[in-house]
C-alpha positions as CSV (number, residue, x, y, z in Angstrom):
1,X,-11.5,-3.2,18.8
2,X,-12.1,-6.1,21.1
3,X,-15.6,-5.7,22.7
4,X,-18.3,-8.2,24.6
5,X,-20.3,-9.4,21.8
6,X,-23.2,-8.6,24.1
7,X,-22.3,-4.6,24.3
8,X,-24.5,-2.5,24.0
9,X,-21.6,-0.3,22.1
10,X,-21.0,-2.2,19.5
11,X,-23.3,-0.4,16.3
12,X,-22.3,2.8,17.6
13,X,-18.2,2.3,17.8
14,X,-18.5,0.6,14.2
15,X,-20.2,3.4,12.8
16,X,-17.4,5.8,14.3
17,X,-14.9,3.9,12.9
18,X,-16.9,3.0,9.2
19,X,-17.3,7.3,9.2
20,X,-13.1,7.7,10.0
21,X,-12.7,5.2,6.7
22,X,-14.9,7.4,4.6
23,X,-13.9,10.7,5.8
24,X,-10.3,9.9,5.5
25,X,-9.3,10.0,8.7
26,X,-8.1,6.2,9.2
27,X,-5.7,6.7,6.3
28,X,-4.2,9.5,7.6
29,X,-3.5,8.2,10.7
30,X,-2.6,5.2,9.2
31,X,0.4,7.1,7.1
32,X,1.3,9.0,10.1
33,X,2.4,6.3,12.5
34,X,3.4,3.6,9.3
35,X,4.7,5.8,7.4
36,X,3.2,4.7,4.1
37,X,-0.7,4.9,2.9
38,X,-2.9,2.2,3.4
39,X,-4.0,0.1,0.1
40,X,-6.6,1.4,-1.5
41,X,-8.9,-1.6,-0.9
42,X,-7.7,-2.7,2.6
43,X,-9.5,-3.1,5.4
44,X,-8.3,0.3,6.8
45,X,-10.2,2.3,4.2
46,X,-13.2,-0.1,3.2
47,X,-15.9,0.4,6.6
48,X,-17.3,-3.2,7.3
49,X,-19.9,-5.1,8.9
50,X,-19.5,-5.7,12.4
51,X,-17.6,-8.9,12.3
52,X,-19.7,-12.0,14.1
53,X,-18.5,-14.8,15.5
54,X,-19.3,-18.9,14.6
55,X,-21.5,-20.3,17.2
């Protein structure tokens, strides 16, 4: 999700999406509209730092 880097959203929507990865909810929704599960170490199920840009 594409986001100012200066929002103050940012922490909160990662650890929504880091808690969908571990709860399983990511992967289901993943199978539902690929039709296959996600790899077991992809990015999909694995929650991740919020990603930072090279100044």
């Amino acid at each position: 999700m594409m986001m100012p880097k200066s929002s103050d959203k940012i922490e909160k929507i990662n650890d929504i999406i880091s808690e969908m990865k571990k709860d399983g909810t990511m992967a289901k929704l993943y199978e539902k509209w690929l039709g296959a599960p996600p790899a077991a170490d992809s990015v999909t199920v694995t929650p991740m730092p919020v990603p930072t840009s090279a100044d």
